[in-house]
N, C-alpha and C positions, 0 to 999 in steps of 0.2 A: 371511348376513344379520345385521346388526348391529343393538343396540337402539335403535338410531334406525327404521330401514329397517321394524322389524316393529312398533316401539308408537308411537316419536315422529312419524316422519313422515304414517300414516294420520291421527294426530289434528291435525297440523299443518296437512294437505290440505282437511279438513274445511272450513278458510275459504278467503274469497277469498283471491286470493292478494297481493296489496299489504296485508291484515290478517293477514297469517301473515310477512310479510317485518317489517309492525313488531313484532308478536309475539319474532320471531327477534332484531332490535335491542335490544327491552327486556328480555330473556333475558339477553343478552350485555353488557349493562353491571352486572349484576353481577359487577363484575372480579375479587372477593376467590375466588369460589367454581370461574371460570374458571382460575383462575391456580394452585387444588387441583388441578382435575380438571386442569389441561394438563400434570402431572406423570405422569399415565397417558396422556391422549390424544399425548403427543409425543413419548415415552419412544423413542429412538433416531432420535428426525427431524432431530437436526442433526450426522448422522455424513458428510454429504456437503455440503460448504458450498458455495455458487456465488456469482458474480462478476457483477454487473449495473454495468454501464458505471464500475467501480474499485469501486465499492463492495460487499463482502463482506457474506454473507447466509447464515445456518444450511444455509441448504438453499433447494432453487431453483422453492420452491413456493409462490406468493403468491397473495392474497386480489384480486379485480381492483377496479378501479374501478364505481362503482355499488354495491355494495351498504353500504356503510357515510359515505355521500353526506354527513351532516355532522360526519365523524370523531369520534363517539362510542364508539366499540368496539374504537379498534384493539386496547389493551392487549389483551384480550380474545382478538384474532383470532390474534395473537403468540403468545398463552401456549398456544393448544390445536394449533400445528404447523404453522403458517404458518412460512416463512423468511423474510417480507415481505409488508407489507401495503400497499395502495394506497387513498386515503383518498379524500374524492369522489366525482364530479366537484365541483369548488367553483367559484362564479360570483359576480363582483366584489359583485351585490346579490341578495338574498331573489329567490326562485321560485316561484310556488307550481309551475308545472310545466304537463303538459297535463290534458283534464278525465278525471276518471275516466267509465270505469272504464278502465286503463292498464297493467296487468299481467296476463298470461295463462296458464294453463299448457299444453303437450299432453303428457302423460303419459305417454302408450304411447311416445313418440319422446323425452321424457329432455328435454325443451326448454319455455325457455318465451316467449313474447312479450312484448317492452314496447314502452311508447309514452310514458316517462316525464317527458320532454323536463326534466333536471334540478331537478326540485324540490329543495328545500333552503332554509335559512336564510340562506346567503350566505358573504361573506368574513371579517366580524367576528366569527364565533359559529366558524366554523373555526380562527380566529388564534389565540382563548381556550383551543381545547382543545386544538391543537397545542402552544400552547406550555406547556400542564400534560404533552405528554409526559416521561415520565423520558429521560437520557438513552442507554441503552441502548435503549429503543423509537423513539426519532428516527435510530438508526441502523440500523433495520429498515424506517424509513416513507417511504412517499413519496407525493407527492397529486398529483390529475389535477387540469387545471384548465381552465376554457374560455371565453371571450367572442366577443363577433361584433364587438369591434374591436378595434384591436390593443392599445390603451391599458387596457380591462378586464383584458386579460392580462396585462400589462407588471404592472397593481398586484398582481394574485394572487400574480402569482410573485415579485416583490422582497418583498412581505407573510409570504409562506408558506414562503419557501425556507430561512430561517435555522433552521425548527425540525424538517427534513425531511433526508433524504441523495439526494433529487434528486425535479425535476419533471415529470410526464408532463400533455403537451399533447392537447388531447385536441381534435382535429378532425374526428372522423369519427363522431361519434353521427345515427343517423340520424333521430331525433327532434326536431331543438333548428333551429327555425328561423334562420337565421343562418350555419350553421358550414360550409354547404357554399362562402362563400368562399373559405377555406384548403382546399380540393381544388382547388385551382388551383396550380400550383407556383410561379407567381414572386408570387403574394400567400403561401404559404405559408414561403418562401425570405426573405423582406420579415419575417416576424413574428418566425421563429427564431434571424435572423440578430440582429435587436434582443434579443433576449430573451438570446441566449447570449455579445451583449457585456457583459451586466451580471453574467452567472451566475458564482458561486461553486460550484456544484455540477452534477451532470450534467443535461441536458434530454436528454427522453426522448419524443416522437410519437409518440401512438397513431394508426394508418394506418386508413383505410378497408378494407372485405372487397372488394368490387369487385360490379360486377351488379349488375341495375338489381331494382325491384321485383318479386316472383316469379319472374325468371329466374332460371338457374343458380344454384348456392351463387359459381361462380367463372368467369365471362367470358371474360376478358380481364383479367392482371394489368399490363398495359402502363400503366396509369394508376395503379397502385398503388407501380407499382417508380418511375414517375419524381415520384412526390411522397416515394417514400423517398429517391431522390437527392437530390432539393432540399432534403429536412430535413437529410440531413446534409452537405448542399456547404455549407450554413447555418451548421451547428454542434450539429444534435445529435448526441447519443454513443449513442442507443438508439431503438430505434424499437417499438412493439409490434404484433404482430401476429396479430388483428386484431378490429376493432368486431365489431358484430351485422351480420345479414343482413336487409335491409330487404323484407317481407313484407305482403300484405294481410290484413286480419284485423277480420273483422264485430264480433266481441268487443268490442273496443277502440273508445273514443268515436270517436278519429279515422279509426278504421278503416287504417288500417296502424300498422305499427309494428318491431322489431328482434326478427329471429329471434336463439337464444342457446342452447348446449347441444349436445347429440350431435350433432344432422344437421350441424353444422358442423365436424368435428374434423376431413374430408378436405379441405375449402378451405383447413383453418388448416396441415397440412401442406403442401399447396401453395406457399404460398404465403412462409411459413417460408423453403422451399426457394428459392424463388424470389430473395428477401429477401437472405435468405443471400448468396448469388451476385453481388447486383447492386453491394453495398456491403461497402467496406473491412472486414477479418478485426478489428478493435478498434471498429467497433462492435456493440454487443448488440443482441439479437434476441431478444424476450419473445415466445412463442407463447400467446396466448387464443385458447380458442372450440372448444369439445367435450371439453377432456380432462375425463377422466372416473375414470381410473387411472393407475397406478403404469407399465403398458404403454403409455398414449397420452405419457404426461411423454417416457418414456425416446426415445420413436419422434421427437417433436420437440427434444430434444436432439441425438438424433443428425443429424435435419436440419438444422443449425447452432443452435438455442436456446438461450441463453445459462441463461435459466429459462422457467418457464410460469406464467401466471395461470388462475384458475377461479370460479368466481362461479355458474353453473346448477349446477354438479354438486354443491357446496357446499348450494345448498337441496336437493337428492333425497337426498346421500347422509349429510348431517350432518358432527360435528364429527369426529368419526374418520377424516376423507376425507385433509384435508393432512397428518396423522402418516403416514398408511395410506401415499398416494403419497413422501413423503419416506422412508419406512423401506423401499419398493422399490427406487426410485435408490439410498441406500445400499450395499442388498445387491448390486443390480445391479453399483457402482463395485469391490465385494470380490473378487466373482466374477470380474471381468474381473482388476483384479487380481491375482488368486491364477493366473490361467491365462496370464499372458505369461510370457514365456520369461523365465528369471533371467542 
């Protein structure tokens, strides 16, 4: 147990939980004091570097989309052991989102509920602080982004893309009325294919989990592999995998919302695998949704993952989480090392 787990986090829980997540932002933008402590919090996390669609990364442990929605904190998220961070989601205009109350936790299960449907300030309040990245943090970053036409996206990403090392498309929130166009594969084949005649840099879709409300974590991946074909018959070079699990939940104004956290980490295997399989050996394969350790990263690399993103485990477990899982993969990479044959 670490001193998050046995002092920070009990006082952390104490509030709701969308006022303990801005708690956690206004924490983290003191950058001067992160950027001390991330000399201990990351001390050996970038002894394994990995490779997301050309672009090179410390290590293959990234901060996911959603929790840092108007990229205020990347510096921040970089300096305590992240090997990348992913900024967003960003949406061409101001959001307030859905109504509260919008965020959930279940505790016992490691997981939490939203229903946040992108709130945020927009595209211009993201361009500002993207482009205050230094340039060593623009080559760690990358931001999600998302519209319900195609043109909202076309501006995010020709706006957003020069201060970033690639864009992740983000079609599969199950919150954001609108997005489930692009779960279509030849409206989503039409967006990508636009979007990555213009790109200078990698495009990357994030994929839906698959299953419908309360059902299974995972269905039927047959709808999932054929909108990964179409992202990349399109052109993208990365795909991630995968959103939240779409859930009922009394809690929440609107009464469902996205499962997120542990009960997900055997779908996000699956389906990895799955992933994997269906699409060409050059492009990446980001695993989100349950990891939780240094065990679960390694278990989705080895199912083809290129890297993995985390975001639930990241609020239970604190800052010590992404050095903790990077300085496992390291060990892991030595050990194997040291034991093949010379």
């Amino acid at each position: 147990m670490g001193l998050y787990s046995t002092l920070g986090r009990p006082l952390v829980f104490r509030l709701p939980a969308e006022a303990s997540h801005g708690l956690a932002i206004t924490s983290l933008r003191a950058g001067p004091f992160w950027q001390l402590a991330g000399g201990l919090l990351a001390a050996g996390a970038s002894r394994r570097p990995a490779d997301i669609c050309g672009v090179s990364v410390p290590n293959a442990v990234g901060i996911a989309a959603g929790f840092d929605k108007d990229c205020r904190v990347v510096g921040s998220l970089l300096s305590i052991g992240f090997g990348f961070a992913v900024a967003g989601t960003v949406t061409r205009s101001p959001r307030s989102g859905n109504p509260r109350p919008r965020l959930a936790r279940n505790v016992r299960a490691r997981a939490l509920v939203n229903s946040l449907g992108f709130p945020g300030r927009g595209l211009d309040a993201a361009e500002r602080r993207l482009h205050n990245l230094s340039p060593e943090q623009r080559a760690r970053t990358f931001v999600s982004i998302a519209g319900t036409v195609d043109d909202e996206v076309a501006e995010c990403h020709a706006r957003l893309e020069p201060f970033v090392s690639g864009i992740e498309v983000n079609i599969s929130s199950p919150n954001t009325a609108g997005l489930r166009v692009y779960q279509e594969p030849v409206r989503l084949r039409t967006l990508i294919a636009g979007l990555a005649a213009a790109a200078k840099k990698p495009l990357l879709v994030k994929l839906p989990r698959g299953g419908s409300i309360d059902g299974p974590a995972l269905v039927d991946a047959t709808e999932v592999l054929a909108l990964a074909r179409a992202a990349v018959d399109a052109g993208a070079r990365g795909l991630i995998v995968a959103n939240t699990r779409p859930v009922s939940d009394a809690r929440l104004a609107v009464g469902r919302g996205g499962l997120s956290g542990a009960p997900l980490f055997d779908s996000t295997l699956r389906l990895v695998e799955a992933v994997r399989r269906a699409v060409p050996a050059g492009v990446s394969v980001v695993g989100c949704g349950g990891v939780f350790s240094g065990r679960d990263a390694a278990r989705l690399i080895d199912a083809g993952a290129s890297a993995v993103q985390l975001y639930t485990a990241f609020v239970y477990d604190g800052p010590g989480l992404p050095g903790r899982i990077a300085r496992h993969l390291a060990r892991r990479t030595l050990s194997r090392a040291a034991a093949a044959p010379s």
